[in-house]
N, CA, C and O atoms as a Tinker XYZ file with bonds, in Angstrom:
   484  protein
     1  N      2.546000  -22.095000  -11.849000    73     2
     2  CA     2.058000  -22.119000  -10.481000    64     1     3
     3  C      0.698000  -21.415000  -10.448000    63     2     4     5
     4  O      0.490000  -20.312000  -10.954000    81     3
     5  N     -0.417000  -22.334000   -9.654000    73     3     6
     6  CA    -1.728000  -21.462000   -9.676000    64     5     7
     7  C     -1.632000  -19.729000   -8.887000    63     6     8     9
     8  O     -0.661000  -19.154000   -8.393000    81     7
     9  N     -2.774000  -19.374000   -9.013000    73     7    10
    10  CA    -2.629000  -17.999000   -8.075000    64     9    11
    11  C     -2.967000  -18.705000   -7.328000    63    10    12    13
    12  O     -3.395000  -19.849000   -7.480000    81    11
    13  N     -2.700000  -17.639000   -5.700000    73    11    14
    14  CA    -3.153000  -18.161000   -4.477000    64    13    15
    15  C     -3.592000  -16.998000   -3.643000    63    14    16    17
    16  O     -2.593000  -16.484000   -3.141000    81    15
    17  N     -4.681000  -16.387000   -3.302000    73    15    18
    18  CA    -4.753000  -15.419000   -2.599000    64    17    19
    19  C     -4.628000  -15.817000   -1.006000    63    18    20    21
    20  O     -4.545000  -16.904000   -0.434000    81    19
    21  N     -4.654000  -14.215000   -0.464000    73    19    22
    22  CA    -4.597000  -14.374000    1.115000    64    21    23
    23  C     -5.151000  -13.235000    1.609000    63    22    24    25
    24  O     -4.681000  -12.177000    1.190000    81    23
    25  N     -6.267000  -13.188000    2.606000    73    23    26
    26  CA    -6.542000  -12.261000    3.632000    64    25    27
    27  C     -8.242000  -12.029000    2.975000    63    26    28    29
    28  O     -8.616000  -11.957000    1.804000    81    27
    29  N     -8.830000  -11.972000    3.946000    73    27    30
    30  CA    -9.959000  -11.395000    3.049000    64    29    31
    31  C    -10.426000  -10.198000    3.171000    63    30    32    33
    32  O     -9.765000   -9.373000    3.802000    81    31
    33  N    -11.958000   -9.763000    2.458000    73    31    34
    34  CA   -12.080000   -8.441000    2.739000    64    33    35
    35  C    -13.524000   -8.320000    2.356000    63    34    36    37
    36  O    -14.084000   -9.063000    1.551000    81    35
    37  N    -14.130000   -7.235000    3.055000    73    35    38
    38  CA   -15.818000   -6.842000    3.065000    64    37    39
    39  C    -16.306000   -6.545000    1.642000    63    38    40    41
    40  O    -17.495000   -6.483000    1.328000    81    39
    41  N    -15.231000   -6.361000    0.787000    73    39    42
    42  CA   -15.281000   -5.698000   -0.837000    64    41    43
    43  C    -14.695000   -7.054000   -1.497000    63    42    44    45
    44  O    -13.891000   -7.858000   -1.025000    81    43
    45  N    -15.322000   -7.047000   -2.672000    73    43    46
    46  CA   -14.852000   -7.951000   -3.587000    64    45    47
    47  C    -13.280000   -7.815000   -4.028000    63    46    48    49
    48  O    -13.030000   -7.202000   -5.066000    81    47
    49  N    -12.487000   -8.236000   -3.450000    73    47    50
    50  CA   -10.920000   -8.012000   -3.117000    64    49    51
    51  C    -10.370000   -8.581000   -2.755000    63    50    52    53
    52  O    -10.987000   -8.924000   -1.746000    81    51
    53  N     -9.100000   -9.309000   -2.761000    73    51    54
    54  CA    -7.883000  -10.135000   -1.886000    64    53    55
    55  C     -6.599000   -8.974000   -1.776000    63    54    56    57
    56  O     -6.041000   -8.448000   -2.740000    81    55
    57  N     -6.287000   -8.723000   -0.250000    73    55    58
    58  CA    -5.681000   -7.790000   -0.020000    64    57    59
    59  C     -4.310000   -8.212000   -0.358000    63    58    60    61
    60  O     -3.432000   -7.481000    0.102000    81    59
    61  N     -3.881000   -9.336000   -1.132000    73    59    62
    62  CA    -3.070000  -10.219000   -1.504000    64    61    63
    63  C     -2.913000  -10.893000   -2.307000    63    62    64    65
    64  O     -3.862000  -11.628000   -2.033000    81    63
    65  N     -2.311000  -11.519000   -3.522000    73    63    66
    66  CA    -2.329000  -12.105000   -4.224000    64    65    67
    67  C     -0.944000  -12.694000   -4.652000    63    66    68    69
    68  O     -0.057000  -11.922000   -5.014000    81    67
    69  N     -0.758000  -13.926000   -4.621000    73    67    70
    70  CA     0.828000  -14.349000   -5.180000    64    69    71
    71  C      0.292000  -14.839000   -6.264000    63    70    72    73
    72  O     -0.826000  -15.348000   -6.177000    81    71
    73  N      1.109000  -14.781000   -7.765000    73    71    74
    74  CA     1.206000  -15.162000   -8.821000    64    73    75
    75  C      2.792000  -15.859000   -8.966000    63    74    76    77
    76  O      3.737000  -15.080000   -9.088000    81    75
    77  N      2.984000  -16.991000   -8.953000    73    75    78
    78  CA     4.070000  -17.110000   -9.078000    64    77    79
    79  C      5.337000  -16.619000   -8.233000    63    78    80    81
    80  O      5.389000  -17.332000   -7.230000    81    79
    81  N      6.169000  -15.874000   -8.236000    73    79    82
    82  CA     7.051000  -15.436000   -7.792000    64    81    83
    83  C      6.683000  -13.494000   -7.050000    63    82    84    85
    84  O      7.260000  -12.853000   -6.171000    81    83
    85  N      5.742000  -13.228000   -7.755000    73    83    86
    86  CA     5.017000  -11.704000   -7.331000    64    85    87
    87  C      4.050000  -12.010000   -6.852000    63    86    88    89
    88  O      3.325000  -12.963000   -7.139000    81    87
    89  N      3.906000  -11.071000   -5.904000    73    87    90
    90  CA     2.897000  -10.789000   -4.474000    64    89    91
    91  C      2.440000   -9.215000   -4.949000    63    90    92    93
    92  O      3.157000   -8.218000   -5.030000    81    91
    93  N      0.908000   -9.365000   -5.247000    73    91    94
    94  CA     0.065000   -7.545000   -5.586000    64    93    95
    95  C     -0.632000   -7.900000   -4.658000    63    94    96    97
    96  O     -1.283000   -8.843000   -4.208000    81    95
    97  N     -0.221000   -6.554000   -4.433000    73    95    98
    98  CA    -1.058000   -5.824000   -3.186000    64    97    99
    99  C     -1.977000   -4.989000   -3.380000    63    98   100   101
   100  O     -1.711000   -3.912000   -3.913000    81    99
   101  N     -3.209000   -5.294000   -3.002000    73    99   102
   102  CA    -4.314000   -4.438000   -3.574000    64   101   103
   103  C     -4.230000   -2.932000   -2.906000    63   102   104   105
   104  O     -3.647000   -2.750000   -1.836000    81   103
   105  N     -4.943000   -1.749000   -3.729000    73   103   106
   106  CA    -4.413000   -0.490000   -2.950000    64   105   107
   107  C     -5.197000   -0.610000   -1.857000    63   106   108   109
   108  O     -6.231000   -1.264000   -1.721000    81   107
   109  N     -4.365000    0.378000   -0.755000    73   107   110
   110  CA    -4.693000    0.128000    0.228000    64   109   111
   111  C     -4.970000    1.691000    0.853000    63   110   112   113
   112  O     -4.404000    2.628000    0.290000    81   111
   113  N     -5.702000    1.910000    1.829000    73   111   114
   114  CA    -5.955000    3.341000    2.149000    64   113   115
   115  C     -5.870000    3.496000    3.660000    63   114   116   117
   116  O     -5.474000    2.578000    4.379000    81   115
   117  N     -6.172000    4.437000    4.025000    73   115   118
   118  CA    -6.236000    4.562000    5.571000    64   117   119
   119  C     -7.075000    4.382000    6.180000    63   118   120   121
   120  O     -7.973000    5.224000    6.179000    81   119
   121  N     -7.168000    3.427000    6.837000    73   119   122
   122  CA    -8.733000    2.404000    7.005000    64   121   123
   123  C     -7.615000    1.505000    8.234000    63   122   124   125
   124  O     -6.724000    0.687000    8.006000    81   123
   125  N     -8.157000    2.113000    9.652000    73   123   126
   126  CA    -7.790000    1.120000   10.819000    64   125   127
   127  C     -7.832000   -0.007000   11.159000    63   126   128   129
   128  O     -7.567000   -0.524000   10.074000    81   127
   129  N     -7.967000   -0.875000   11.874000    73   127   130
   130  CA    -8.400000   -1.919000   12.016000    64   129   131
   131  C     -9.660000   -2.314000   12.527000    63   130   132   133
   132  O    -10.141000   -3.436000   12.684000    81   131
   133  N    -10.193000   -0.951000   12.804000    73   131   134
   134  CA   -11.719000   -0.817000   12.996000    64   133   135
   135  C    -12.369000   -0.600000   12.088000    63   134   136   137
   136  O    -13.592000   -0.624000   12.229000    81   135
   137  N    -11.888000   -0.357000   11.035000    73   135   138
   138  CA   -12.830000   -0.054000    9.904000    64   137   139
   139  C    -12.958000    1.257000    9.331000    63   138   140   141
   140  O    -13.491000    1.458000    8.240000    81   139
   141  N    -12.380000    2.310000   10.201000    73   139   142
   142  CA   -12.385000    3.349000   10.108000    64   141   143
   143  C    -11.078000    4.331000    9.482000    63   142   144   145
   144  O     -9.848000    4.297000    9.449000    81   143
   145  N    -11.991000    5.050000    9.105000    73   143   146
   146  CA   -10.505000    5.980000    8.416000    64   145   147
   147  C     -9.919000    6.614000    9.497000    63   146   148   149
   148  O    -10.746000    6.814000   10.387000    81   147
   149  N     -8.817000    7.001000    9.753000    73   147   150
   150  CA    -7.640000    7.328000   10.791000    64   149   151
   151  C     -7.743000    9.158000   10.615000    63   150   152   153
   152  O     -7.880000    9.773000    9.557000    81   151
   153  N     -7.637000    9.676000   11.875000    73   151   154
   154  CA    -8.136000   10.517000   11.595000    64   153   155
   155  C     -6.530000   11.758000   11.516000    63   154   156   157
   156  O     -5.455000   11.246000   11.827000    81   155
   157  N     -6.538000   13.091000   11.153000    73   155   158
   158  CA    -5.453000   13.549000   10.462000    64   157   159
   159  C     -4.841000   13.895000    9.427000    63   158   160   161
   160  O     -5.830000   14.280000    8.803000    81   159
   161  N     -3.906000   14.088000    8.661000    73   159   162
   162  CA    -3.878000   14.716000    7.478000    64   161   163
   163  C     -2.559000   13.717000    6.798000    63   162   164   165
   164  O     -2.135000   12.736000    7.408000    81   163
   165  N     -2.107000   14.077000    5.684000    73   163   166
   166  CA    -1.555000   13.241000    5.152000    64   165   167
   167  C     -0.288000   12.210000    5.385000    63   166   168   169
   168  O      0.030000   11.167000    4.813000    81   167
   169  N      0.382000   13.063000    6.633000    73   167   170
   170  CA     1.196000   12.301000    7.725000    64   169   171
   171  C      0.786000   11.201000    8.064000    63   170   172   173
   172  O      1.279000   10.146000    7.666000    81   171
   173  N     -0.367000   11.312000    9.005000    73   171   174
   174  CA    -0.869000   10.000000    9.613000    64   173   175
   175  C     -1.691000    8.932000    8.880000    63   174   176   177
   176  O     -1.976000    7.814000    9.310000    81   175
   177  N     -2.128000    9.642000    7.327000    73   175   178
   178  CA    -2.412000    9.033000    6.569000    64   177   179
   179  C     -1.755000    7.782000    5.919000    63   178   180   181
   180  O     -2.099000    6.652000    5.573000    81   179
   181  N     -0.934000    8.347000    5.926000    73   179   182
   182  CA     0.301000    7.965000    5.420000    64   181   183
   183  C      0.743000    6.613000    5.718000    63   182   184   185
   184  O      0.728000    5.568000    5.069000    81   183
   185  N      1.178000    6.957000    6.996000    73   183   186
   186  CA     1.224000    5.664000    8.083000    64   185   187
   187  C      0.843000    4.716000    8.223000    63   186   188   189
   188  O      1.521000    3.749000    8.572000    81   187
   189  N     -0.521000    4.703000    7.961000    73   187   190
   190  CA    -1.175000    4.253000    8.269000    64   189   191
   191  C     -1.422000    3.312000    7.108000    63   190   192   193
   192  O     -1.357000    2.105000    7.341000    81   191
   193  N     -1.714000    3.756000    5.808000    73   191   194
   194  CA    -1.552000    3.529000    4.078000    64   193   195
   195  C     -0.436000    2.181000    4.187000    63   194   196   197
   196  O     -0.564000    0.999000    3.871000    81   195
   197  N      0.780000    3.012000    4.829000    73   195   198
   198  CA     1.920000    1.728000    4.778000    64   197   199
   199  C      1.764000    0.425000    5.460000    63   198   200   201
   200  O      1.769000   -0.700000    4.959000    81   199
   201  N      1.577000    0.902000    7.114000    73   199   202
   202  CA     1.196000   -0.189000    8.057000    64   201   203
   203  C      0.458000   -1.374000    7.038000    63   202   204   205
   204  O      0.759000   -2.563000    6.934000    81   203
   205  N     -0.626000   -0.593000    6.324000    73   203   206
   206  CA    -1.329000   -1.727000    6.164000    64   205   207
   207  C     -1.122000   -2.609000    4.596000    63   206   208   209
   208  O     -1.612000   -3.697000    4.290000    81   207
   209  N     -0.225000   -1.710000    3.772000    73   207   210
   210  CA     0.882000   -2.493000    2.775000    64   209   211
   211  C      1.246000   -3.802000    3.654000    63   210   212   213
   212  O      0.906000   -4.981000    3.551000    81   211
   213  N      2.150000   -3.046000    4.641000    73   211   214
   214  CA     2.882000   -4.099000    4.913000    64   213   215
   215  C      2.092000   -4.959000    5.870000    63   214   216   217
   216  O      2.922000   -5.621000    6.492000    81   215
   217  N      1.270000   -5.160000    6.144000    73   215   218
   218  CA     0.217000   -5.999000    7.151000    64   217   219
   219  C     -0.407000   -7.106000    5.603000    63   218   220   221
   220  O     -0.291000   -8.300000    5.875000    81   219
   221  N     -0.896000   -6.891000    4.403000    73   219   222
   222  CA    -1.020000   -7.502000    3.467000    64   221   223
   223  C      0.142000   -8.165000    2.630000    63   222   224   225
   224  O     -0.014000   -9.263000    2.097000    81   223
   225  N      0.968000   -7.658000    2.568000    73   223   226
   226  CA     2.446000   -8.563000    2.249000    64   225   227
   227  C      2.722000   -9.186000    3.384000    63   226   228   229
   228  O      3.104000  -10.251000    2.899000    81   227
   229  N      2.834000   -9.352000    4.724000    73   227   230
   230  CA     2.620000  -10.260000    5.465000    64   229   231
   231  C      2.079000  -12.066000    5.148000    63   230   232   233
   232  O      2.614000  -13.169000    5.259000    81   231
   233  N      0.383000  -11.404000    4.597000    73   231   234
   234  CA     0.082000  -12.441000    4.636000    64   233   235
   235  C      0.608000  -13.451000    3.265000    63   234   236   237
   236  O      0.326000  -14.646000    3.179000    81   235
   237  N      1.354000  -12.746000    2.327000    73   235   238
   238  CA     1.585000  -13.918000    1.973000    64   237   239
   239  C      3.444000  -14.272000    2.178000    63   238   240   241
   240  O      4.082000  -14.468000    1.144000    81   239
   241  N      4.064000  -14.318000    3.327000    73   239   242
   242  CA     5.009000  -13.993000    3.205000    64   241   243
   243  C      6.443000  -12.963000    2.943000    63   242   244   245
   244  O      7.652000  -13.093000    3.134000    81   243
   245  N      5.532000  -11.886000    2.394000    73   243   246
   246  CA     6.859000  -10.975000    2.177000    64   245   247
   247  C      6.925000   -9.799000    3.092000    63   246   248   249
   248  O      6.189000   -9.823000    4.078000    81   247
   249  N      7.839000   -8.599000    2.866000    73   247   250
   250  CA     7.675000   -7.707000    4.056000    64   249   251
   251  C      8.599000   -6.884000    2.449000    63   250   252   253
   252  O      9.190000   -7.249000    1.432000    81   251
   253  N      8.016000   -5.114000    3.433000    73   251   254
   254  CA     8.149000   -4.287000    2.469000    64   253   255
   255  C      9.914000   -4.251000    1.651000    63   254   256   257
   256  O     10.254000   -3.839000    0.542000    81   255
   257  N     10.577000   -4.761000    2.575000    73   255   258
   258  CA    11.584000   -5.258000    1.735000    64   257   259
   259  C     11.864000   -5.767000    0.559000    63   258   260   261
   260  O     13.047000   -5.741000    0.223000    81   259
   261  N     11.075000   -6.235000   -0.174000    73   259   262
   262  CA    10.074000   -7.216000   -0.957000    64   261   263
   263  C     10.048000   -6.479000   -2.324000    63   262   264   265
   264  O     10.312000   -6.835000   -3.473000    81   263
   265  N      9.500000   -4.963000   -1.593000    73   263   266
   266  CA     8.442000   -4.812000   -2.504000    64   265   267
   267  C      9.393000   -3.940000   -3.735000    63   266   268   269
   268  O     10.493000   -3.441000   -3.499000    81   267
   269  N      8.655000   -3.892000   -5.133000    73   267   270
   270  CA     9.467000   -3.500000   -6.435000    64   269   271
   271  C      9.253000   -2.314000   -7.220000    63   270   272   273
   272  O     10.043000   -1.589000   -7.826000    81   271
   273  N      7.821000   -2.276000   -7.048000    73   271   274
   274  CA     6.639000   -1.670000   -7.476000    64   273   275
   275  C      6.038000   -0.607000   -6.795000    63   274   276   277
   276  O      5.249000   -1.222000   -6.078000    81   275
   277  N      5.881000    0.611000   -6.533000    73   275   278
   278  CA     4.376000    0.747000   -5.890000    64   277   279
   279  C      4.166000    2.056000   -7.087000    63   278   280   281
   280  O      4.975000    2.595000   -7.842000    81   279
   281  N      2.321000    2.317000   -6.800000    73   279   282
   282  CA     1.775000    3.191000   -7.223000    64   281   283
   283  C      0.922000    3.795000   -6.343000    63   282   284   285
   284  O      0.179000    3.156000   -5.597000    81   283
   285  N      1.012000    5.588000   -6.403000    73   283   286
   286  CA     0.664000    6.249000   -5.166000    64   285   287
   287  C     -0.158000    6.909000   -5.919000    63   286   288   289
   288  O      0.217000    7.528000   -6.915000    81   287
   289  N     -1.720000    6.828000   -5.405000    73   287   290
   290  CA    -2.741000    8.348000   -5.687000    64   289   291
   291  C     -2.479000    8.896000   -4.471000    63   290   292   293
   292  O     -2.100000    8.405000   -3.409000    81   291
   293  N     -2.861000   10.459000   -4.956000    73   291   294
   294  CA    -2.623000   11.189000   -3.548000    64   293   295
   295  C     -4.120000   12.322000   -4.029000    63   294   296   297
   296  O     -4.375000   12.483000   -5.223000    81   295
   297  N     -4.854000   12.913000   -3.083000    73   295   298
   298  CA    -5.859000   13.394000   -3.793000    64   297   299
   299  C     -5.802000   14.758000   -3.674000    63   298   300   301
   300  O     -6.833000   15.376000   -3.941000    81   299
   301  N     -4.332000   15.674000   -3.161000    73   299   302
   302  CA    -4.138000   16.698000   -3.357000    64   301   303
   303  C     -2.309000   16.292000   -3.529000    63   302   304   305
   304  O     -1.705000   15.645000   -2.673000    81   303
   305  N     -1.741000   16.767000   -4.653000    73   303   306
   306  CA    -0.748000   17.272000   -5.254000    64   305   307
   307  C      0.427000   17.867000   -4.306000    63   306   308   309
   308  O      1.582000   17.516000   -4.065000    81   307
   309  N     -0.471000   19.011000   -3.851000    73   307   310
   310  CA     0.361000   19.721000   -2.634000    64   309   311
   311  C      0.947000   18.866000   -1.370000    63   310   312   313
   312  O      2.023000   19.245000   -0.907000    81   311
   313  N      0.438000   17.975000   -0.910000    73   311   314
   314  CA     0.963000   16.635000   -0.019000    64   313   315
   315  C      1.799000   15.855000   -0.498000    63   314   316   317
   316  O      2.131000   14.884000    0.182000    81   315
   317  N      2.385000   16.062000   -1.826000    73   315   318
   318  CA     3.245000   15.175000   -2.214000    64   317   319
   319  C      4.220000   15.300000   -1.389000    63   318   320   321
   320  O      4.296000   14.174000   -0.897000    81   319
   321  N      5.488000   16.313000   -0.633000    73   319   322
   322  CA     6.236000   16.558000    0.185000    64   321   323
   323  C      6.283000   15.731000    1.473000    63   322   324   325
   324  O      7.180000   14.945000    1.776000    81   323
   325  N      5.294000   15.992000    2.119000    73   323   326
   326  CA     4.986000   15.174000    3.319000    64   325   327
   327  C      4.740000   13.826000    3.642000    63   326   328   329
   328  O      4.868000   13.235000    4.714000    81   327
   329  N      4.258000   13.326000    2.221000    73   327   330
   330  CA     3.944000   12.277000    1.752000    64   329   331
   331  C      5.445000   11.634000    1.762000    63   330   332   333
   332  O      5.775000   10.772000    2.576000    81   331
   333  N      6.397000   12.210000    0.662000    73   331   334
   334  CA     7.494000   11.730000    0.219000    64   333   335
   335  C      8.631000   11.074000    1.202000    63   334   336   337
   336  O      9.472000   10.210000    0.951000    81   335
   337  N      8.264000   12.036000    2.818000    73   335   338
   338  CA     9.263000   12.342000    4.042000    64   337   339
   339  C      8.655000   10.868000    4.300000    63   338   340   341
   340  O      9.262000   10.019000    3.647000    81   339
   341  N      7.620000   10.364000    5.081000    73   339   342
   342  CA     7.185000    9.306000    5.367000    64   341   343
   343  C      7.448000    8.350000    4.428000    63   342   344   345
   344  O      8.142000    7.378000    4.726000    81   343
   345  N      7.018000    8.482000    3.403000    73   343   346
   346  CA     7.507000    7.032000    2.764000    64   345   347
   347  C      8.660000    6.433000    2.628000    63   346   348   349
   348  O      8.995000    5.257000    2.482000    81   347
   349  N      9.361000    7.697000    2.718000    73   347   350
   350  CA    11.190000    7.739000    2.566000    64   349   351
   351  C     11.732000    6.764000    3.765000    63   350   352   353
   352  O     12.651000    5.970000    3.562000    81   351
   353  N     10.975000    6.917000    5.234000    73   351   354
   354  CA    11.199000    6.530000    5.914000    64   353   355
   355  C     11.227000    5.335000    6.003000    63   354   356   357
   356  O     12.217000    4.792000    6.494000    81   355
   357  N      9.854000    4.407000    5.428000    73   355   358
   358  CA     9.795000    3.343000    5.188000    64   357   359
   359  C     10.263000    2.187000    4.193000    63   358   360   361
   360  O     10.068000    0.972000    4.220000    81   359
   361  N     11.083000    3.166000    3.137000    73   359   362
   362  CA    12.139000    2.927000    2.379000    64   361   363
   363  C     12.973000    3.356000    2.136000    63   362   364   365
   364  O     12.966000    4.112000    1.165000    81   363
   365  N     14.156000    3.136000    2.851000    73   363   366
   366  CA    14.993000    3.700000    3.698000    64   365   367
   367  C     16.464000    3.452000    2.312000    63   366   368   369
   368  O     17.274000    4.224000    1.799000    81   367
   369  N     16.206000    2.159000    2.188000    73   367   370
   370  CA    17.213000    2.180000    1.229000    64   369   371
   371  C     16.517000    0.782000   -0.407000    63   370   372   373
   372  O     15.754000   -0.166000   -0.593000    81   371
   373  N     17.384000    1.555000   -1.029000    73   371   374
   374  CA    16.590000    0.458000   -2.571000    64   373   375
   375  C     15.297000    1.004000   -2.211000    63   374   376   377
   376  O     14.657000    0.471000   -1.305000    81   375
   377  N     14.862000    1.982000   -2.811000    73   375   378
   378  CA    13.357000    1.847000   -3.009000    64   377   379
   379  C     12.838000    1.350000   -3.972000    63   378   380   381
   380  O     13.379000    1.649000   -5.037000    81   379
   381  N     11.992000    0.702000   -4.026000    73   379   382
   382  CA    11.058000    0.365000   -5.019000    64   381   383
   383  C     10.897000    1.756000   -6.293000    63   382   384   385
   384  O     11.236000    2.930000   -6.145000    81   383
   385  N     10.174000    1.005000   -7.686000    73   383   386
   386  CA    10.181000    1.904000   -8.758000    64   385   387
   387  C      8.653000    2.301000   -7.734000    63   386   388   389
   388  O      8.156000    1.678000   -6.795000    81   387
   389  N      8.218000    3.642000   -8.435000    73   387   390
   390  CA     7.320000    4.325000   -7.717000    64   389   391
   391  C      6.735000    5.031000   -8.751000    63   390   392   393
   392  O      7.542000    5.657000   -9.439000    81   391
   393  N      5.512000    5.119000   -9.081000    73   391   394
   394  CA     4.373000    6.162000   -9.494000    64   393   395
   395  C      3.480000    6.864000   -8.855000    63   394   396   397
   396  O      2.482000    6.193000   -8.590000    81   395
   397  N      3.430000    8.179000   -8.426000    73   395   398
   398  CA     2.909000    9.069000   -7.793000    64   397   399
   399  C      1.767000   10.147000   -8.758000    63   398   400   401
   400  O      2.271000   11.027000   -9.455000    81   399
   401  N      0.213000    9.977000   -8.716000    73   399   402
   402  CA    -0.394000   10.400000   -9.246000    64   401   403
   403  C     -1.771000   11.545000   -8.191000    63   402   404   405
   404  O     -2.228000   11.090000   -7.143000    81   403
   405  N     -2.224000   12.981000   -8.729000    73   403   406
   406  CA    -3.005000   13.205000   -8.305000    64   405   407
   407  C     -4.575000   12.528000   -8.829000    63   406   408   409
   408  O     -4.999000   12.464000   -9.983000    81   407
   409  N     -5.195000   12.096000   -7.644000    73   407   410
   410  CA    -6.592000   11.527000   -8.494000    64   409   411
   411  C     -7.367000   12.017000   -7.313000    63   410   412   413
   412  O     -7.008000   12.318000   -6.174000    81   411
   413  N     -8.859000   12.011000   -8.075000    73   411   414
   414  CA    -9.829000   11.545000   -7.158000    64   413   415
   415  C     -9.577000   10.229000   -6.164000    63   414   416   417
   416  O     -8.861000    9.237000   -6.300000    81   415
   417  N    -10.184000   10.517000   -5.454000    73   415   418
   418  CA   -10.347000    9.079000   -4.407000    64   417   419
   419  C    -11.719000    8.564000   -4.846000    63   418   420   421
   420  O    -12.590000    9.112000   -5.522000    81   419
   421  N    -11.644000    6.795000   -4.008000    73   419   422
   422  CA   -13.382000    6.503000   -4.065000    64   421   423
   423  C    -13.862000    7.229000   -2.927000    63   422   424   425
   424  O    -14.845000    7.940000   -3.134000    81   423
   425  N    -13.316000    7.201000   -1.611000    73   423   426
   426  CA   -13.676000    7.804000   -0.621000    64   425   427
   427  C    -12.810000    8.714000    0.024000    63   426   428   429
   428  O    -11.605000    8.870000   -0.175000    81   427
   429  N    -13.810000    9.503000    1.095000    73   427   430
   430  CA   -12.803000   11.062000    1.493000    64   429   431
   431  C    -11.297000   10.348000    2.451000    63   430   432   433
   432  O    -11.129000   10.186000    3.660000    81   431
   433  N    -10.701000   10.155000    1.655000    73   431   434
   434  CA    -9.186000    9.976000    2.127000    64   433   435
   435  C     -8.187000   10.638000    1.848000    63   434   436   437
   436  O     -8.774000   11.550000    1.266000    81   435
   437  N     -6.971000   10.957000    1.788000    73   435   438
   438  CA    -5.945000   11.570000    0.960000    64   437   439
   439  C     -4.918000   10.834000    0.349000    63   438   440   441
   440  O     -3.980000   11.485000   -0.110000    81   439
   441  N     -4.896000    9.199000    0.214000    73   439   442
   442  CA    -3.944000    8.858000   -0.272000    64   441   443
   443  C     -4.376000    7.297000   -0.489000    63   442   444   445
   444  O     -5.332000    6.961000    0.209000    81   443
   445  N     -3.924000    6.458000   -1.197000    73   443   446
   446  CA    -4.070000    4.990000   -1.501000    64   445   447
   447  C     -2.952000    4.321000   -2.015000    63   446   448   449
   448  O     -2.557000    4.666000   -3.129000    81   447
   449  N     -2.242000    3.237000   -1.283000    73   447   450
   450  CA    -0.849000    3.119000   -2.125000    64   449   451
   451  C     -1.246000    1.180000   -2.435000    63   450   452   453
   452  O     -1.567000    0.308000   -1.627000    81   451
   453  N     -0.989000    1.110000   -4.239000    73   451   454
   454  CA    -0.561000   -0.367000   -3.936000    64   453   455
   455  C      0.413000   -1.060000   -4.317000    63   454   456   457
   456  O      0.946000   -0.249000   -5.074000    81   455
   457  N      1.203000   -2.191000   -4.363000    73   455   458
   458  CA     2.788000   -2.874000   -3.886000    64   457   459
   459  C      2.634000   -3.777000   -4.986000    63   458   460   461
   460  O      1.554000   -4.327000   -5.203000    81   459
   461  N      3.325000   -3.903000   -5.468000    73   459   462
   462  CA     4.236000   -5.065000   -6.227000    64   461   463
   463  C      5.262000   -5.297000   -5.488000    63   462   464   465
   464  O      6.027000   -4.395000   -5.147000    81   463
   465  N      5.486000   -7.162000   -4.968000    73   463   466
   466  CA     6.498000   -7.528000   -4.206000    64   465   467
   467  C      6.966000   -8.610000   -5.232000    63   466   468   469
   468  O      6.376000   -9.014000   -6.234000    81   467
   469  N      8.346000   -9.023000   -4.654000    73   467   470
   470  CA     9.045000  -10.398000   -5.709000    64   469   471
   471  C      9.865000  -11.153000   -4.799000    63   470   472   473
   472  O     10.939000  -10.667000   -4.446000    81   471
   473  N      9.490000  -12.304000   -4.365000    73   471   474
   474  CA     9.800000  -13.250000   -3.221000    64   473   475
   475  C     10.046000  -14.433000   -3.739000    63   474   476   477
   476  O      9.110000  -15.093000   -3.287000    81   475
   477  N     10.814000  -15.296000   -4.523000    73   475   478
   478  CA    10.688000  -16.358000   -4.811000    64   477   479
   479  C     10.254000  -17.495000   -4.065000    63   478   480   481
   480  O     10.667000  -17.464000   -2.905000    81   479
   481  N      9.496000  -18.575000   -4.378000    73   479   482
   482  CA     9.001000  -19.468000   -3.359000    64   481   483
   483  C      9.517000  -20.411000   -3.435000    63   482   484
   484  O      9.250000  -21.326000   -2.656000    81   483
C-alpha cells in the first residue's frame, strides 16, 4: 500500500502519515490553533501536546485509542510527575509502549510528544 499523508503544515512536515496499517504522528508541541504556544507550565502544556496528537490521528482516521507507540521529550526532568498525571488521564487504560526522554527543545516549550497508531484499513 502507497503512503498517504494528511493535514498540512507551515514546516516541511505531514502531521500524519499512514503507511499501511500504521498512522506516525509527527511530534507535536504546544502550539494552539493560532499558532501560538499556550501559555503555562507543563500541565497545560501538556494538554495541549495531546489535544493536538489526537487532532492529527484524526486526520487520518484513528483516535488515541489507536495509538501503540509514543515518545515523550520533556525539557526539564523534574516535570516528569505532572506530566505523567495528565497523560495518565488520557490513557486511561492499555497504554501505549512509551519513551520518556530529557532533551533540549527546538523551541522554548516544555514538552513534544509523537504517536505511533495501528488501525487496519
Amino acid at each position: 500500500m502507497p503512503k498517504q499523508t494528511f493535514g498540512t503544515s507551515h514546516v516541511p512536515l505531514s502531521p500524519a502519515v499512514r503507511a499501511g496499517d500504521f498512522v506516525y504522528v509527527s511530534g507535536q508541541v504546544p502550539v494552539g490553533s493560532d499558532g501560538i504556544a499556550v501559555k503555562g507550565g507543563i500541565t497545560e502544556q501538556t494538554e495541549q501536546v495531546l489535544a493536538n496528537v489526537k487532532a492529527a490521528l484524526a486526520l487520518a482516521g484513528c483516535t488515541l485509542d489507536d495509538v501503540v507507540k509514543t515518545t515523550v521529550w520533556l525539557e526539564d526532568a523534574r516535570d516528569f510527575g505532572a506530566f505523567n498525571a495528565v497523560y495518565a488521564r488520557h490513557f486511561p487504560k492499555n497504554p501505549p509502549a512509551r519513551t520518556t526522554v530529557e532533551s533540549r527543545l527546538m523551541i522554548d516549550i516544555k514538552i513534544e510528544v509523537e504517536a505511533v497508531a495501528y488501525r487496519p484499513v
